[in-house]
C-alpha positions as CSV (number, residue, x, y, z in Angstrom):
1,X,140.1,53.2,207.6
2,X,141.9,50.2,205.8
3,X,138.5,49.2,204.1
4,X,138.2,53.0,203.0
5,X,142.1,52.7,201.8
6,X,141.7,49.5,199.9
7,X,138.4,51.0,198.1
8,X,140.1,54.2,197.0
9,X,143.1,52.0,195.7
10,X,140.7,50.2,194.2
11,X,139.2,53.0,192.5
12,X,142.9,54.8,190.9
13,X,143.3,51.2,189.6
14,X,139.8,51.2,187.9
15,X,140.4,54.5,186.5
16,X,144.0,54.5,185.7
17,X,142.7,51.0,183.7
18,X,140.0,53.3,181.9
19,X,142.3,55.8,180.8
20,X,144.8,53.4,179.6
21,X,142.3,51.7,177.7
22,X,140.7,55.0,175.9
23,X,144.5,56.3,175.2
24,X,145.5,52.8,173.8
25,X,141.6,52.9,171.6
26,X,142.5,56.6,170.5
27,X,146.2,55.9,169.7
28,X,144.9,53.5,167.3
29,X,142.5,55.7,165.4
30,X,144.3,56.8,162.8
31,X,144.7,60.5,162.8
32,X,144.3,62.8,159.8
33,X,146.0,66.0,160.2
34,X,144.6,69.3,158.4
35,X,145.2,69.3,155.1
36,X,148.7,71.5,154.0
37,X,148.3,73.6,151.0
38,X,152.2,73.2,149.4
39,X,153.0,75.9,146.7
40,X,154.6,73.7,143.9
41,X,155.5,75.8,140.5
42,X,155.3,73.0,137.9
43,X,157.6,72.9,134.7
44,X,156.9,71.3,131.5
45,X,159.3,70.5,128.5
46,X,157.1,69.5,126.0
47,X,153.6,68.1,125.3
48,X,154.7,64.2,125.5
49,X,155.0,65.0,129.6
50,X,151.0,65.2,130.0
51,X,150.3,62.4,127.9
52,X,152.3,60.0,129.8
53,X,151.4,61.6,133.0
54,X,154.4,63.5,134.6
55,X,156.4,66.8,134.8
56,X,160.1,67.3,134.0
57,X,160.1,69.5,137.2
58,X,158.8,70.4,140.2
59,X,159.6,73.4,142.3
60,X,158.6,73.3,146.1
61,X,160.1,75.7,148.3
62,X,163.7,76.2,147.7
63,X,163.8,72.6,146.6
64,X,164.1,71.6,142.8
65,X,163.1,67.8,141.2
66,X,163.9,67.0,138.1
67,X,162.3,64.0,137.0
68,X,164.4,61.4,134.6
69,X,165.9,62.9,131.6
70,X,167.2,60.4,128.6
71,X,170.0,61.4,125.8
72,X,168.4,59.5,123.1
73,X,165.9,61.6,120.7
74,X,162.8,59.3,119.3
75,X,165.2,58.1,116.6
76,X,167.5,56.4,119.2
77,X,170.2,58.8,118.5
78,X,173.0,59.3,119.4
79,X,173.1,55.9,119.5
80,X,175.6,55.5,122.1
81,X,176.1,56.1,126.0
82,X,178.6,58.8,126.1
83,X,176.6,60.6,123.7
84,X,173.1,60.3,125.6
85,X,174.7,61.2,128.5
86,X,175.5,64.5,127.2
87,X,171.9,65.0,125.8
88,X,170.7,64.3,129.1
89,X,172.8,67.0,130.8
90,X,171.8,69.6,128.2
91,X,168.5,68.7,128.7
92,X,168.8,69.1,132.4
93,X,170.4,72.7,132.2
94,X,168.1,73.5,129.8
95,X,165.0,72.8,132.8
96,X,167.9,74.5,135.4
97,X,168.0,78.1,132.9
98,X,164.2,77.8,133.5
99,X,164.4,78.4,137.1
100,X,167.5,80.7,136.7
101,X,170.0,77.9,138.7
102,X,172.6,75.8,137.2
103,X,174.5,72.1,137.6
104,X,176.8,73.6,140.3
105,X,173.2,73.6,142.9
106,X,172.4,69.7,142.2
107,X,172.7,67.8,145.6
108,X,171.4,64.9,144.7
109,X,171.9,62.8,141.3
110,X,170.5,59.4,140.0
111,X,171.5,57.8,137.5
112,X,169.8,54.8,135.4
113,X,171.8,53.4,132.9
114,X,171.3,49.7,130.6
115,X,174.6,49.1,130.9
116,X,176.2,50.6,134.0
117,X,180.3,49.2,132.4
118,X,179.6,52.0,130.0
119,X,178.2,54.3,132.6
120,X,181.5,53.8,134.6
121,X,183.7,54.6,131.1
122,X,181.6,57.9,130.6
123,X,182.7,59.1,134.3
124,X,185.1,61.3,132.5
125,X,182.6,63.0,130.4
126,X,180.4,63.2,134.1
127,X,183.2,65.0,135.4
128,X,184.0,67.5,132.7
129,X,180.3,68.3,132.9
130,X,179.8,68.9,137.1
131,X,183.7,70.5,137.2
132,X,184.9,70.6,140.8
133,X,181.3,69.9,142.2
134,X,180.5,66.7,142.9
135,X,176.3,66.1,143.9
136,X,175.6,62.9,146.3
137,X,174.8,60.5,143.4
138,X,173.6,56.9,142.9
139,X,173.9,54.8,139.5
140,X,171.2,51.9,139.2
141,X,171.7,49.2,136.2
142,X,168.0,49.0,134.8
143,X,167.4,46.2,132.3
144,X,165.5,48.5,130.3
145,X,163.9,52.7,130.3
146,X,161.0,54.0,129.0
147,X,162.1,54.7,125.1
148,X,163.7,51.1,123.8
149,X,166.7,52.7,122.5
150,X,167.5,55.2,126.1
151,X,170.7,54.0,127.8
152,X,170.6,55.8,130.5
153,X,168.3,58.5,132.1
154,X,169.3,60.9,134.8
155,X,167.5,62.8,137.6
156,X,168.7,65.6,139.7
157,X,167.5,66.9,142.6
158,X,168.9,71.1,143.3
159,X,168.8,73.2,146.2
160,X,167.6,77.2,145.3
161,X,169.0,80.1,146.5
């Protein structure tokens, strides 16, 4: 009886060993879930966004991105930060009209700026621009955007009704 005992003990560690081996072998397979179709309604702003390879926004659920939009036309005007910054947020609720929505939905706000002592100057033109609301927000000093003369740059992310 002990011998029989000591084989079958013998035999739950072989086997609990084998399955602990396959499990550990399958848990490193990497695992590639069905693809997910996600509906995303794509916006464009002008003909430029192709050839550079982007969209000024991407709709996804109830979720609006707006990708980075400058103040500065291809002149480099208005020349200054307080100026672009304004641009920026006309351009911004120009792509917000599009999806019927305005700055009062943005929950999320970055900011890139070349020169983020002038960034913290404009906060009162910021303000006057959100009102009351105020989105979660970060401001990043870049050493330089994508146009030479852009000073700052501003995406906004906006949750639909």
């Amino acid at each position: 009886m002990k011998h029989s005992t000591m084989h079958r003990l013998a035999w739950c560690s072989l086997l609990t060993g084998i399955v602990f081996v396959a499990s550990f072998a399958a848990a490193q397979q990497p695992v590639n879930p069905p693809a997910k179709s996600v509906a995303v309604d794509t916006y464009h702003a002008g003909p430029w966004e192709q050839d550079i390879g982007y969209s000024q926004a991407l709709r996804s659920g109830n979720m609006l991105f707006v990708s980075g939009t400058v103040g500065a036309d291809a002149k480099g005007q208005p020349a200054d930060l307080d100026g672009q910054l304004r641009k920026a947020y006309e351009g911004i609720q120009r792509t917000l009209a599009h999806y019927h929505t305005d700055l009062s939905h943005v929950v999320m706000e970055r900011i890139y700026t070349t020169d983020i002592e002038e960034l913290i100057r404009s906060q009162p033109t910021r303000k006057q621009i959100y009102g009351a609301h105020a989105p979660a927000a970060t401001w990043v000093e870049v050493k330089r955007l994508y146009g030479a003369a852009d000073k700052i740059e501003i995406e906004v992310q906006v949750a639909l009704d």
